[in-house]
N, C-alpha and C positions, 0 to 999 in steps of 0.2 A: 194268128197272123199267117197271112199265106207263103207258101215258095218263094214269090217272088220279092214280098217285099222286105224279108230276111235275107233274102240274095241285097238285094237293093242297099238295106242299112250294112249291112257287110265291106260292100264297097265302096260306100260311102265313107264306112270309117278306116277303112284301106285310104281310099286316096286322101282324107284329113289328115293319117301320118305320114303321107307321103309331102304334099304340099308345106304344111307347116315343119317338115325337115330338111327343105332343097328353097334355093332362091329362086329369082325368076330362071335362071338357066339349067334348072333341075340337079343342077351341084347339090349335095349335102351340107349341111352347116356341119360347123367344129364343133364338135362336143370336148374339144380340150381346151385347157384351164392357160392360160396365158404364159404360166412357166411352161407347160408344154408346148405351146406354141413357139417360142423363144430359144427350148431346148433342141427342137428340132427344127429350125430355121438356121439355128450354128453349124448343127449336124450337117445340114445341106450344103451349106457353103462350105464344109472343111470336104464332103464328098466332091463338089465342085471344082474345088482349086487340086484335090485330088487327081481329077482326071485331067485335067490342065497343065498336070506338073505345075502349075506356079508354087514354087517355094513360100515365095514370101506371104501369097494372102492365104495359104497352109497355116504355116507358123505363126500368121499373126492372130488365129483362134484360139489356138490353146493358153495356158496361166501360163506364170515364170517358172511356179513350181511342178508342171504339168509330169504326170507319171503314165508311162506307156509298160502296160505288164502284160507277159503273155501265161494263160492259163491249161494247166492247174496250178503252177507252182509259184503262180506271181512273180515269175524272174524280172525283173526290170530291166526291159529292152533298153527305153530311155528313162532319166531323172532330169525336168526340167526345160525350158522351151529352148533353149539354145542345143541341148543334146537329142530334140526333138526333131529340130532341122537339120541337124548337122544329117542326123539317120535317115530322115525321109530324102533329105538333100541328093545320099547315095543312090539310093532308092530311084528316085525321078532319072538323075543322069545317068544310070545304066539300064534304064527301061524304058525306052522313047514311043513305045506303045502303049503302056500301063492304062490300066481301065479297071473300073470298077462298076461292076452290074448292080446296082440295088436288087435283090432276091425280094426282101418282107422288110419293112420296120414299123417296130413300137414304139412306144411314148409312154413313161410312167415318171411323171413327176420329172424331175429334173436329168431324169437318166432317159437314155433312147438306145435301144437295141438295133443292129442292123445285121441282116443276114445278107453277106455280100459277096460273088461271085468274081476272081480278080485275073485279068488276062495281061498279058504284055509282061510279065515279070520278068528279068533277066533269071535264067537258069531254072523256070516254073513253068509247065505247059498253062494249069488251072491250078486253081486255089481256091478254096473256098473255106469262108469265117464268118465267125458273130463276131460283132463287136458292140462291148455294151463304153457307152459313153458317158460319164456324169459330167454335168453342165455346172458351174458356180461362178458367181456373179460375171457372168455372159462372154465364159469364156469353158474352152473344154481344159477338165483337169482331171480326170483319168480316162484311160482307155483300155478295159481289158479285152485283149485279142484271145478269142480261142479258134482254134484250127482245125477241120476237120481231122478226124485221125484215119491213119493211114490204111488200112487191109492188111 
């Protein structure tokens, strides 16, 4: 077989995985499973209402019994969706710039990782965290925050 027509079939099967993995607008398809989907569509809108300070469509993602623990020692910042808002509540009203940068996130199943970049914080220049998420029935009900550590 010649140079070219091994260049040729090469290409060929180059653009076949390219085509059969993008729609017509050259987007990628999801290769995630529809819990993934669902689990990071929550994620988004709690990042959402996040940067928006809206309290309320915050709180109204997480469970009743929703736990916010910061890592390694699992302290329990909050227990529950009412002590959820109450904290983030503080949180929004003494930071009228609060932003959060999406850095990376993942998707495993019903949990979604997000490595997030946070400005506006009252009494924080930068902040930077992961935050892993678990998602159950389509609401968020834990969140362990880990923080970068200090120098």
């Amino acid at each position: 077989m010649s140079k070219f027509l091994v260049r040729l079939t090469f290409l060929s099967l180059i653009f076949s995985i390219f085509v059969t993995s993008c729609n017509e607008n050259g987007e990628k398809f999801s290769t995630k499973s529809p819990l993934e989907m669902k689990a990071e569509q929550i994620v988004q809108q709690q990042l959402e209402a996040y940067n928006n300070r809206d309290i309320e469509a915050f709180s109204a993602l997480f469970s009743d019994d929703a736990q916010v623990l910061q890592f390694p020692d699992n302290k329990v910042l909050a227990q529950g969706k009412a002590n959820v808002k109450e904290l983030y509540k503080k949180l929004f009203d003494n930071s009228p710039t609060l932003h959060s940068e999406l850095i990376n996130r993942t998707v495993l199943g019903n949990r979604v990782i997000d490595h997030e970049k946070i400005t506006g914080r009252a009494g924080v220049d930068v902040l930077e965290l992961a935050v892993i998420y678990e998602i159950e029935q389509g609401k968020i009900s834990k969140c362990l925050v880990i923080r970068q550590k200090k120098d």
